[in-house]
DRENDO-1510 file (C-alpha; in Angstrom, 1 decimal, always signed):
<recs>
REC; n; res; u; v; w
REC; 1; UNK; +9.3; +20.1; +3.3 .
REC; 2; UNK; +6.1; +20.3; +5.1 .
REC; 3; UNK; +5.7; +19.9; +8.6 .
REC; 4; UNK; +3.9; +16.4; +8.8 .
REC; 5; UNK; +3.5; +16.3; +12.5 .
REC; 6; UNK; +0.4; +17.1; +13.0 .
REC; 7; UNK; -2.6; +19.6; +12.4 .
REC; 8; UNK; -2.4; +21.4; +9.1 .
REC; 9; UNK; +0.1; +21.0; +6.3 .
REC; 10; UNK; +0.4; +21.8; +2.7 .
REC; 11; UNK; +1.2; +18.7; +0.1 .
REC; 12; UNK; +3.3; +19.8; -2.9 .
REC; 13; UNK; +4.9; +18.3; -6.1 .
REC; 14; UNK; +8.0; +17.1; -4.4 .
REC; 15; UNK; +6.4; +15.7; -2.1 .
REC; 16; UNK; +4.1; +13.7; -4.2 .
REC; 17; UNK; +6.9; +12.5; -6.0 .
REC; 18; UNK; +8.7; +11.1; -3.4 .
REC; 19; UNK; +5.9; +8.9; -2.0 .
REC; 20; UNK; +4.5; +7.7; -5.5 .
REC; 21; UNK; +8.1; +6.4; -6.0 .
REC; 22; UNK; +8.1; +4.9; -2.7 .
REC; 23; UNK; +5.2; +3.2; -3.1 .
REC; 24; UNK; +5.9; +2.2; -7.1 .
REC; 25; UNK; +9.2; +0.8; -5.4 .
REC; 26; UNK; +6.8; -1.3; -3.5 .
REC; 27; UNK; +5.0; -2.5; -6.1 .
REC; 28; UNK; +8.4; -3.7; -8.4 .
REC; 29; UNK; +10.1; -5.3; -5.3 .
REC; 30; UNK; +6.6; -7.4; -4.8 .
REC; 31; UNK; +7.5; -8.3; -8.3 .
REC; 32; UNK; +10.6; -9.0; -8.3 .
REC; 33; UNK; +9.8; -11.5; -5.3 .
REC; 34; UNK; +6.7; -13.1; -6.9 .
REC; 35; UNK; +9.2; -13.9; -9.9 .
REC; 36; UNK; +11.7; -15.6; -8.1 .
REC; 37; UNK; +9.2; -17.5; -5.6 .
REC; 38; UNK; +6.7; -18.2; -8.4 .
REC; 39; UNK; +8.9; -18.1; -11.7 .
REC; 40; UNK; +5.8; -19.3; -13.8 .
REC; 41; UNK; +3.3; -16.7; -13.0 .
REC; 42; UNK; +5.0; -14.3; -15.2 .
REC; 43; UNK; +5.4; -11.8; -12.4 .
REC; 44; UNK; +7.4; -8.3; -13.9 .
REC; 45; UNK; +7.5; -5.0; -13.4 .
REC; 46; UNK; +8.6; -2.5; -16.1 .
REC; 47; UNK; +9.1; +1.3; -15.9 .
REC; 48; UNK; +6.5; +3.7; -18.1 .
REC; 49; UNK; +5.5; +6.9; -18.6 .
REC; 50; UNK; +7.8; +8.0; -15.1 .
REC; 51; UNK; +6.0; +5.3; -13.2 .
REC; 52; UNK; +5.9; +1.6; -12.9 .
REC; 53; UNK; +3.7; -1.0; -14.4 .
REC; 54; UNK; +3.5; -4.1; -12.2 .
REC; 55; UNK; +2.1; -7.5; -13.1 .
REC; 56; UNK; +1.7; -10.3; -10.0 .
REC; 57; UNK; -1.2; -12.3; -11.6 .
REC; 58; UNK; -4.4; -11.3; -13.5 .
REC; 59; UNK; -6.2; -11.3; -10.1 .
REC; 60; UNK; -3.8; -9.9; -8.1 .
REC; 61; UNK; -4.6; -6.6; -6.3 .
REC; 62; UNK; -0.9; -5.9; -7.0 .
REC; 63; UNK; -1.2; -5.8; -10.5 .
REC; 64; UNK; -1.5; -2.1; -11.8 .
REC; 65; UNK; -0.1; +0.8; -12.6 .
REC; 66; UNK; +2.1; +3.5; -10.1 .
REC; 67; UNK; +3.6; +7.1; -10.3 .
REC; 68; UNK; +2.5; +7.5; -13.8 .
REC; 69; UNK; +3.1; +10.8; -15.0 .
REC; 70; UNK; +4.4; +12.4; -12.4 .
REC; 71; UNK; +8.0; +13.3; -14.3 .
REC; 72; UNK; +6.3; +15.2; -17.1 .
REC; 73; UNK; +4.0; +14.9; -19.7 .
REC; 74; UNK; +2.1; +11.5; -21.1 .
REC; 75; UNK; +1.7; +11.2; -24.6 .
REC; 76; UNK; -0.7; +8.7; -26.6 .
REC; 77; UNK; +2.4; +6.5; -27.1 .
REC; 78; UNK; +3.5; +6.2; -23.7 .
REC; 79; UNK; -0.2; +4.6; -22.7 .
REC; 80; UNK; -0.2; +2.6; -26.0 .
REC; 81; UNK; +2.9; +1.2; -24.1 .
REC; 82; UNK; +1.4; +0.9; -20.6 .
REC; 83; UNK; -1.8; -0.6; -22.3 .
REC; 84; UNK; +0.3; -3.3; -24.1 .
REC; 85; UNK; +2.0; -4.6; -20.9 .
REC; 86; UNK; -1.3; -5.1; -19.0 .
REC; 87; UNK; -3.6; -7.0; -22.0 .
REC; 88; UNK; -0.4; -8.8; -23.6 .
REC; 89; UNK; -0.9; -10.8; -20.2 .
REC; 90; UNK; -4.5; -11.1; -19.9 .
REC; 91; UNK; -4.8; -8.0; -17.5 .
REC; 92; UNK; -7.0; -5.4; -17.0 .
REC; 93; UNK; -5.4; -1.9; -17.4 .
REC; 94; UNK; -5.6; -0.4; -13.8 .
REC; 95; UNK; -4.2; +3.4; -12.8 .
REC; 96; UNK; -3.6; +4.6; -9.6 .
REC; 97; UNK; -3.6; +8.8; -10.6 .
REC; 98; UNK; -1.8; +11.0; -7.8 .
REC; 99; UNK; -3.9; +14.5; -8.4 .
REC; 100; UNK; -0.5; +16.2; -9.1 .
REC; 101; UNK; +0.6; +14.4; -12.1 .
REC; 102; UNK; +0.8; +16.2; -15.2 .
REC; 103; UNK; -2.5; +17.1; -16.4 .
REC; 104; UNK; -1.7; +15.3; -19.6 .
REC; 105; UNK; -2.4; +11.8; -17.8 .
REC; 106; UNK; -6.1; +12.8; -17.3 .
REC; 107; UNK; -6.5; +13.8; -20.4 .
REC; 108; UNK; -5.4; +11.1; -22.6 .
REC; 109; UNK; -7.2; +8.6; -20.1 .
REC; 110; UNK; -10.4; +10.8; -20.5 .
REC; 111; UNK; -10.0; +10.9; -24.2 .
REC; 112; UNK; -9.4; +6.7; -24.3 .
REC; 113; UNK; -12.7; +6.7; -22.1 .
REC; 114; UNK; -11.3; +5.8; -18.9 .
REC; 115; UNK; -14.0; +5.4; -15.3 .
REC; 116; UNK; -13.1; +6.0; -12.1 .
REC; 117; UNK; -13.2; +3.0; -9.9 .
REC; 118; UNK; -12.6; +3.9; -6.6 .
REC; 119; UNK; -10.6; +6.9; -4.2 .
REC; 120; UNK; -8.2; +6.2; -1.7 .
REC; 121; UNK; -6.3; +8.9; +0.8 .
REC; 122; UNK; -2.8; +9.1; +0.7 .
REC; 123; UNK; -2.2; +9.9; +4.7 .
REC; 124; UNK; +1.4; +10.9; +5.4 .
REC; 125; UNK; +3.1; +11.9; +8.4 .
REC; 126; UNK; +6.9; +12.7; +10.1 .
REC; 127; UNK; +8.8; +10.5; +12.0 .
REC; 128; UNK; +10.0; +11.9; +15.4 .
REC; 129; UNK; +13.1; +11.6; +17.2 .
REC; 130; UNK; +10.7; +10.7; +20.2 .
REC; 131; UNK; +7.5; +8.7; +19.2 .
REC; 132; UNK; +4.7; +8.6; +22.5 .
REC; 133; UNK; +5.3; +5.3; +24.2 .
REC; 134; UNK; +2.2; +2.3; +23.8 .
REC; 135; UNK; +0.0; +2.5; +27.0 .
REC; 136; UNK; +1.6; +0.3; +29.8 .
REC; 137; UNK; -1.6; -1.5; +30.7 .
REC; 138; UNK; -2.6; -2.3; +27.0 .
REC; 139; UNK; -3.5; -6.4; +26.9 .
REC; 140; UNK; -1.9; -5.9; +23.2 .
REC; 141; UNK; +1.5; -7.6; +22.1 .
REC; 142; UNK; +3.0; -6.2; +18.7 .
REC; 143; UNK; +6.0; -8.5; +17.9 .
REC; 144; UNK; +7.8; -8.8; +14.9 .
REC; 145; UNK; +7.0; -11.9; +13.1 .
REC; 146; UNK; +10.0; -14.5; +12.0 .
REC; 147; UNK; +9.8; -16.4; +8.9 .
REC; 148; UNK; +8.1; -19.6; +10.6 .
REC; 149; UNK; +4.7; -17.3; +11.2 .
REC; 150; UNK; +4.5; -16.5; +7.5 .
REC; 151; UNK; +1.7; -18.4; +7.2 .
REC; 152; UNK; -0.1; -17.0; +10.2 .
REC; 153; UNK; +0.4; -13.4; +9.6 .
REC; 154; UNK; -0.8; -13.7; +6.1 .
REC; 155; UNK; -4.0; -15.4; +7.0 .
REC; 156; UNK; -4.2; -13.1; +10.2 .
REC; 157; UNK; -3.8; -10.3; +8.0 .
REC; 158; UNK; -6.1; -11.2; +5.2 .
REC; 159; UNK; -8.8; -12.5; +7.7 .
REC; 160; UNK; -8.7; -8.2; +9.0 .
REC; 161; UNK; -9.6; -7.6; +5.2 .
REC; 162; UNK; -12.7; -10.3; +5.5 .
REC; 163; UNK; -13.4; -13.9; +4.9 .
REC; 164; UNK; -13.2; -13.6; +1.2 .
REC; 165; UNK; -10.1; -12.0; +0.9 .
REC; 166; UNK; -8.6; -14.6; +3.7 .
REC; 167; UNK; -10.2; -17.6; +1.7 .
REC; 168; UNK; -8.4; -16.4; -1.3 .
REC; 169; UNK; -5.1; -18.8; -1.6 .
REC; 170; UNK; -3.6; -16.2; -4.5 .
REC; 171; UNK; -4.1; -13.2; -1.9 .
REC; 172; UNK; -3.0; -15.2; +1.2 .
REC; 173; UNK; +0.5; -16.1; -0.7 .
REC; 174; UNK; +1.3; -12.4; -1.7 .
REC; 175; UNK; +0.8; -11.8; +1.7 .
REC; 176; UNK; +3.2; -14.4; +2.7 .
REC; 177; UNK; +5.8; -13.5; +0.3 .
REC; 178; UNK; +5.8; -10.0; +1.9 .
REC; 179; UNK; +8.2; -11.5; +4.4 .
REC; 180; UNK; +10.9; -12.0; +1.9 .
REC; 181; UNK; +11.1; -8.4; +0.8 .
REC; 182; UNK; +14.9; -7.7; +1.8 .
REC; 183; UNK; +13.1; -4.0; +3.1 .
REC; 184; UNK; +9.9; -5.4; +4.8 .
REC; 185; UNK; +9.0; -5.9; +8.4 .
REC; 186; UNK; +5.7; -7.3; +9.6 .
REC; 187; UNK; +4.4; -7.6; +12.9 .
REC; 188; UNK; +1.7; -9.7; +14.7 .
REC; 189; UNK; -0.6; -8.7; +17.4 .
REC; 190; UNK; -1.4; -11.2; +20.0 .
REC; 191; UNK; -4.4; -10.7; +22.4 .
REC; 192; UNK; -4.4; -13.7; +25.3 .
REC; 193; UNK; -2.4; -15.5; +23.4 .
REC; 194; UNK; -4.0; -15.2; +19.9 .
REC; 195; UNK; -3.1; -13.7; +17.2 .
REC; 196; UNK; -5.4; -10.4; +16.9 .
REC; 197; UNK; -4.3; -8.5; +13.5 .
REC; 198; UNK; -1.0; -7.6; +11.9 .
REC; 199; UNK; +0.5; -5.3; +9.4 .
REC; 200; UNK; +3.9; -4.6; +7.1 .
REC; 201; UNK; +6.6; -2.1; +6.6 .
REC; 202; UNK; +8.5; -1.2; +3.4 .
REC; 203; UNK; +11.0; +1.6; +3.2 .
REC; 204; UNK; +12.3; +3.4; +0.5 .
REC; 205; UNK; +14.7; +6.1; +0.1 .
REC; 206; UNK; +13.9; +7.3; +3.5 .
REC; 207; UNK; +10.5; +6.8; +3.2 .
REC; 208; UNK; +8.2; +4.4; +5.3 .
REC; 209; UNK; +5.2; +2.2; +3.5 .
REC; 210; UNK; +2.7; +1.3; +6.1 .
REC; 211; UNK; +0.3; -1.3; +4.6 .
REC; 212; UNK; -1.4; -4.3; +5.0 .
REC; 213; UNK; -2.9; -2.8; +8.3 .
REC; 214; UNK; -5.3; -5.2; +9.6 .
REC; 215; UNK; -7.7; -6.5; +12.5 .
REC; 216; UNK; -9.5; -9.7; +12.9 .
REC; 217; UNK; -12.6; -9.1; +13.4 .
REC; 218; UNK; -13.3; -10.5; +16.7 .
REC; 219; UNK; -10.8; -8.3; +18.1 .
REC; 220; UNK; -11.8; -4.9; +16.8 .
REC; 221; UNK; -12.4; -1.9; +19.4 .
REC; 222; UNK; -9.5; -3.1; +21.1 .
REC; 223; UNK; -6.9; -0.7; +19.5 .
REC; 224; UNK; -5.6; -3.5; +18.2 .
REC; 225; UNK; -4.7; -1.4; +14.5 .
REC; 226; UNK; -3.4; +1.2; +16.7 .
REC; 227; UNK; -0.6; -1.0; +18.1 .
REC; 228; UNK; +0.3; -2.0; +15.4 .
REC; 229; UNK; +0.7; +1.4; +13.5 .
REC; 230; UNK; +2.6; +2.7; +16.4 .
REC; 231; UNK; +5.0; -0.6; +16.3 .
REC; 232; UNK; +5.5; -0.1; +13.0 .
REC; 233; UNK; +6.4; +3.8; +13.3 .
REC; 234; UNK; +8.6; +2.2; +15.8 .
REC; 235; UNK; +10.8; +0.3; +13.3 .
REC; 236; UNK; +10.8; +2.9; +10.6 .
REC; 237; UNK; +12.4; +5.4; +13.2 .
REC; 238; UNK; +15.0; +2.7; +13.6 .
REC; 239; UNK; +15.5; +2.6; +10.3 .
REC; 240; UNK; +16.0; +6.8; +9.9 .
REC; 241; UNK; +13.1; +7.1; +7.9 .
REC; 242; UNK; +11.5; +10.6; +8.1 .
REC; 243; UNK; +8.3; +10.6; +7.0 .
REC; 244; UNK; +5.6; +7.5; +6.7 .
REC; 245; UNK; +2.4; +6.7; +4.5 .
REC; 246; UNK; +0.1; +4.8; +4.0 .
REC; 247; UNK; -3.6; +4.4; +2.0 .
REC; 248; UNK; -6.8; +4.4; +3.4 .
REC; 249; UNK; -10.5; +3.9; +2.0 .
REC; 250; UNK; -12.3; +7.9; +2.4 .
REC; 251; UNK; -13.5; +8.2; +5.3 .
REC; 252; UNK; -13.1; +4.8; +7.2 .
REC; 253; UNK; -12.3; +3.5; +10.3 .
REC; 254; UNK; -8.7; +3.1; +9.4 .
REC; 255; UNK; -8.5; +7.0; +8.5 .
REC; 256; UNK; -9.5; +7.6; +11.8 .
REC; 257; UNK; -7.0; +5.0; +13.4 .
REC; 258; UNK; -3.9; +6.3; +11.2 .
REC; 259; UNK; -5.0; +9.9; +11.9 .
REC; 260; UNK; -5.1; +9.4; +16.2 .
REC; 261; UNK; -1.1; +8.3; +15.1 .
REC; 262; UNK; -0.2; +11.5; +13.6 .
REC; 263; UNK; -1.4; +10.8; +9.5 .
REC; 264; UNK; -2.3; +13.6; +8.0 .
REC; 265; UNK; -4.5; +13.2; +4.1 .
REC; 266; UNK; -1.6; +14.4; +1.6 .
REC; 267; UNK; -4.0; +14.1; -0.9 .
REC; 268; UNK; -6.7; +11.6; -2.9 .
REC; 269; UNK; -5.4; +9.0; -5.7 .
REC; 270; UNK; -7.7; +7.3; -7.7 .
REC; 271; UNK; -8.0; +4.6; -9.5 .
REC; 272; UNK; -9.2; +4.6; -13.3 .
REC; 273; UNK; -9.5; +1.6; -15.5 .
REC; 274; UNK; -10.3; +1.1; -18.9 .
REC; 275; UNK; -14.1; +0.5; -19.8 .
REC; 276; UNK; -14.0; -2.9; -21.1 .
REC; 277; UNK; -12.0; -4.3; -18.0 .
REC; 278; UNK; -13.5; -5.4; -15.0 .
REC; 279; UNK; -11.2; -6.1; -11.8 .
REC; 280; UNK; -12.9; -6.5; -8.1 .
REC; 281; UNK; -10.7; -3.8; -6.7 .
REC; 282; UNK; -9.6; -5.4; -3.4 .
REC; 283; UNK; -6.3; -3.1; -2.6 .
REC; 284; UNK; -4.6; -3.5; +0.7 .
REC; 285; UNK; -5.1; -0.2; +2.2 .
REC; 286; UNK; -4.9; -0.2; +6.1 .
REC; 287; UNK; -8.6; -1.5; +7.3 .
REC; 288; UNK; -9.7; -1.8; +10.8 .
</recs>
């Protein structure tokens, strides 16, 4: 295992396997939830190609592909497959690609004239025993949020994303069905009384998904994301995880925010989709 404390450290196979299943684990609980909460949207998530392929609603960021190829070879049948379970329901085909799945994935999406969409860094780092204690004089509050604030934290949470996203009613109700997830925990953070930003916890086999990371904008500069990454931490060490992820945009503000918290980049994923679909792309990595 390598050491994900801080500074330097080597990402391998085993390692990349571990959180792509974490993280497709993520994505088939979502739908497994959507289902029963929204039985006519068709929600379903069906295992491929040593991955998942998840379906929340043609719109949904949600709805795509995870931890394909990253058990063995992919064949021209087994994205036949994948490709059938995303346009039999109106979808576009969307790929998250970890960079150490099998070579064969790229080349059968290269030769089926895939495009790159967009990058995303996978940061991962390991939970300690002893985690640095929240400054004493910070104006921040990071609670956890009970199910009556489901409505809040999603709109709080969507609102860090922008005004588009928070205006969205299909996006602000996957957000609030996050709080059903049997293995989810948000929080809230409340500046003066009002709610500043927020963020979600999902863990897996040991594993700790950080996501949904979030600060109004109003708010930001305050450390507000901070808190909440550190709360979060907090839980997962309860919960004898050892190591955390979660997905930022290259380079952005929330990099630098996960990274003063101990992230490390594992490595970049990114996201390919087929030429004649065209999907906004509006993923919940951690932002501000």
């Amino acid at each position: 295992m390598p050491d994900l404390s801080g500074g330097m450290f080597l990402s391998d196979l085993a390692l990349a396997r571990r959180i792509e299943a974490a993280d497709a684990a993520v994505g088939v609980t979502s739908a497994e939830i959507h289902a029963r909460l929204h039985p006519e949207s068709g929600a379903v998530a069906e295992a491929i190609a040593g991955g998942v392929a998840v379906f929340v609603g043609v719109q949904s960021p949600l709805t795509q592909a995870l931890g394909i190829g990253m058990r063995g070879p992919i064949r021209g049948f087994d994205m036949d497959r994948l490709e059938r379970f995303f346009v039999s329901r109106g979808a576009p085909v969307q790929i998250e690609v970890c960079p150490l799945a099998d070579p064969s994935l790229m080349e059968v999406l290269g030769d089926r004239g895939y495009r790159l969409r967009e990058f995303s860094n996978m940061l991962v780092r390991r939970i300690r025993v002893i985690e640095t204690p929240p400054p004493s004089s910070s104006p921040i509050s990071v609670q956890l949020s009970a199910p009556e604030e489901a409505e809040v934290w999603a709109r709080t949470v969507a609102m860090g994303f922008g005004e588009d996203l928070a205006q969205t009613s299909e996006n602000v109700s996957v957000l609030r069905d996050l709080m059903l997830r049997p293995t989810t925990k948000c929080v809230l953070a409340w500046v003066e009384g009002r709610p500043a930003g927020g963020g979600a916890l999902s863990i897996h086999d040991g594993v700790a998904a950080v996501f949904g990371a979030s600060t109004v904008p109003s708010f930001r500069r305050l450390g507000v994301q901070s808190a909440v990454i550190r709360a979060l931490i907090s839980y997962a060490r309860e919960a004898e995880c050892d190591i955390a992820y979660t997905l930022t945009r290259p380079g952005s503000v929330s990099q630098r925010n996960v990274e003063r918290q101990g992230f490390r980049v594992a490595y970049t994923r990114c996201s390919l989709v087929r030429p004649e679909d065209q999907h906004p792309g509006n993923r919940q990595t951690s932002e501000g």
